[in-house]
C-alpha positions, 0 to 999 in steps of 0.5 A: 315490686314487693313491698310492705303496705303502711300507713304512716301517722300522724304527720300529714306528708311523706315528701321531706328528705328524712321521710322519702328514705322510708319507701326503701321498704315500706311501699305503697306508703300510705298517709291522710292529708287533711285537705284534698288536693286540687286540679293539677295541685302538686303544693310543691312537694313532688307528691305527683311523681312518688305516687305515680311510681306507685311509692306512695298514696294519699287519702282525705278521708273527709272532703272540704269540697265547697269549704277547701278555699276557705280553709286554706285561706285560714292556713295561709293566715296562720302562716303568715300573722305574726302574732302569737297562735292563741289570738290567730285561732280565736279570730278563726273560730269567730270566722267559722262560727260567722260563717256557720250561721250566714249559711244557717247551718243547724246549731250553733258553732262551737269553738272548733279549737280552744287550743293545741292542747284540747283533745277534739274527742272529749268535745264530741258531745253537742258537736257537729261531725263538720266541725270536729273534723274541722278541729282535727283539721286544723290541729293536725295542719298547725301541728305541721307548721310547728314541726317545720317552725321547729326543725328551722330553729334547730337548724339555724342554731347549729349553723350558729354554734358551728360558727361560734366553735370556729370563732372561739376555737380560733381565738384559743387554740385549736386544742381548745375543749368546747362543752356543749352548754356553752350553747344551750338556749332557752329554746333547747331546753323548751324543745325538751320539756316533756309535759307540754310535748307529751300533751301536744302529742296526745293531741295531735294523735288523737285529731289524726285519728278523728280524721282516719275514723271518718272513712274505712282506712284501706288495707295495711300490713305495718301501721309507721309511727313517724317517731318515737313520740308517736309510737308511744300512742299506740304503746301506750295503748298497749300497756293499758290492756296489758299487751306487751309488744315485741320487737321483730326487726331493727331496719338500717335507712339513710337518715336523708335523701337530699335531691329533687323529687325525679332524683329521690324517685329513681335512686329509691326505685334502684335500691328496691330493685337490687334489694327486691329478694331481701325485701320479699324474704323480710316481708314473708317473714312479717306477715307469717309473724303477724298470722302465726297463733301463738306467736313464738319470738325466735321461731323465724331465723329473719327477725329478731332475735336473729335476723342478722344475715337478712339485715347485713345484706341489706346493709351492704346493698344500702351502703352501695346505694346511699353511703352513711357518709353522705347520707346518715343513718335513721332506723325503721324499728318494727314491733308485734302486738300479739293478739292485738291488730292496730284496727282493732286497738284503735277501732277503726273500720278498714275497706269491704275489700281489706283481708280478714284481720291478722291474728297480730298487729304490726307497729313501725318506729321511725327513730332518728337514731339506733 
């Protein structure tokens, strides 16, 4: 079934319910996984019966091999420690720096991660390729754990301010104004400050992409940032050579699929099949974009700034299938980087048997709202 290969960056998995909605349309979903799985190894995400279907596909660009247990062994640790992240990683690193020289591995282990916030491309020198993954690694995995630490808190704190808005509703009249700050917290405001997450960002980005260099990346159309925050690092990089992106498309999606894996993978099968013309036009329409030399906004009547019969029949059919009632609304943004292949950008290598670049990149945003 026609679909638009992609990478997705930097998170290491595609399983939640606000990640599944994004195989609507960009299939075979490709993503990096730190670690590779073991025999039988479905780490209860439901991973086996996407891939199969052909909906996605994982890739370890680096093996642990002899090394897997241990590592997991570490992760598993910093899960479950209840002190704060600066003393669990030194205590690994001493870990890793003991364990190197038992098995008399060349010279001595650097700090594999001083912190979240060092970038494991300015310690490249003196370092071993091992133990630069192994920072990427861990970096990227811990990240992970942030991210899910993270959308509890949020979640908790909105069961709670529901519940404190019925109470003080209650006691004051159901015509009672509730303002918002009321129930700002300390963690809200944490969650916003820009600095520390901008430098956490570039560093999570910048380990994905240590990771992704240390084997060809196989052939992709739509390189899937899995937020705004993300996209930044590869706008970023754009302004800095003084290419300016354009928008081609604004992709309505649910904002959830919330149901089991067998559940998510028919539901999302039924879509792409109802949808399959739609999804062929829009995807002939993106790679005659990214293949035209110079490109011209406007030249296609399927992508911006037209684009409106395509995406209202795609409207129709997700409001069939997956009601906005019931399951919100995200948005997959799609931007040209003219003259600008991402390979090329980033400079990664791609596969022997990739096609020859495109003249253009192509750049998703998955954005929680329009």
């Amino acid at each position: 079934m026609t679909g638009c290969t992609t990478l997705y960056f930097p998170r290491l998995s595609v399983y939640d319910d606000n990640q599944t909605p994004l195989m609507l349309f960009c299939a075979p979903l490709h993503y990096l996984r730190a670690v590779e799985r073991g025999a039988a190894d479905d780490d209860g995400d439901g991973a086996i019966h996407f891939i199969n279907r052909g909906l996605c596909q994982e890739h370890t660009p680096a093996p642990l091999g002899p090394q897997r247990a241990r590592f997991l062994r570490l992760v598993e640790d910093i899960r479950n420690r209840t002190d704060d992240y600066t003393a669990q990683l030194s205590a690994l690193t001493l870990a890793h720096d003991d364990q190197s020289a038992r098995t008399g591995a060349g010279e001595p282990a650097h700090a594999i991660i001083s912190s979240l916030l060092t970038d494991p491309a300015q310690k490249a020198d003196g370092q071993t390729t091992e133990n630069r993954l192994w920072q990427a690694r861990l970096v990227l995995t811990i990240g992970e754990i942030l991210d899910e630490q993270q959308q509890a808190i949020k979640e908790e704190l909105a069961t709670l301010s529901d519940q404190e808005r019925a109470m003080l509703a209650e006691m004051r009249g159901s015509d009672t104004v509730i303002d918002d700050a009321m129930f700002a917290t300390p963690a809200d405001a944490a969650s916003e400050s820009g600095a520390n997450r901008i430098r956490l960002d570039n560093t999570r980005f910048k380990a994905w992409l240590t990771l992704l260099r240390a084997a060809p990346i196989p052939p992709v159309e739509l390189w899937l940032a899995a937020s705004p925050e993300d996209g930044d690092q590869i706008f970023t990089r754009c302004e800095k050579i003084d290419v300016q992106p354009i928008p081609l498309l604004k992709l309505p999606l649910p904002r959830h699929i919330a149901a089991s894996p067998e559940y998510v993978v028919e539901h999302i099968e039924s879509f792409r099949h109802a949808s399959q013309e739609i999804n062929k036009t829009i995807n002939s329409s993106l790679q005659a974009a990214t293949s035209t030399t110079p490109y011209v906004s406007g030249a296609d009547p399927f992508l911006a700034p037209y684009g409106g019969e395509s995406i209202d029949k795609w409207s129709v059919l997700l409001d069939q299938h997956f009601p906005e009632t019931s399951h919100g609304r995200s948005y997959l943004k799609i931007y040209l980087t003219p003259e600008t292949p991402i390979e090329q950008l980033l400079a990664v290598d791609t596969s022997p048997e990739a096609s020859p670049p495109h003249s253009h990149g192509l750049v998703g945003v998955h954005a929680p709202n329009g």
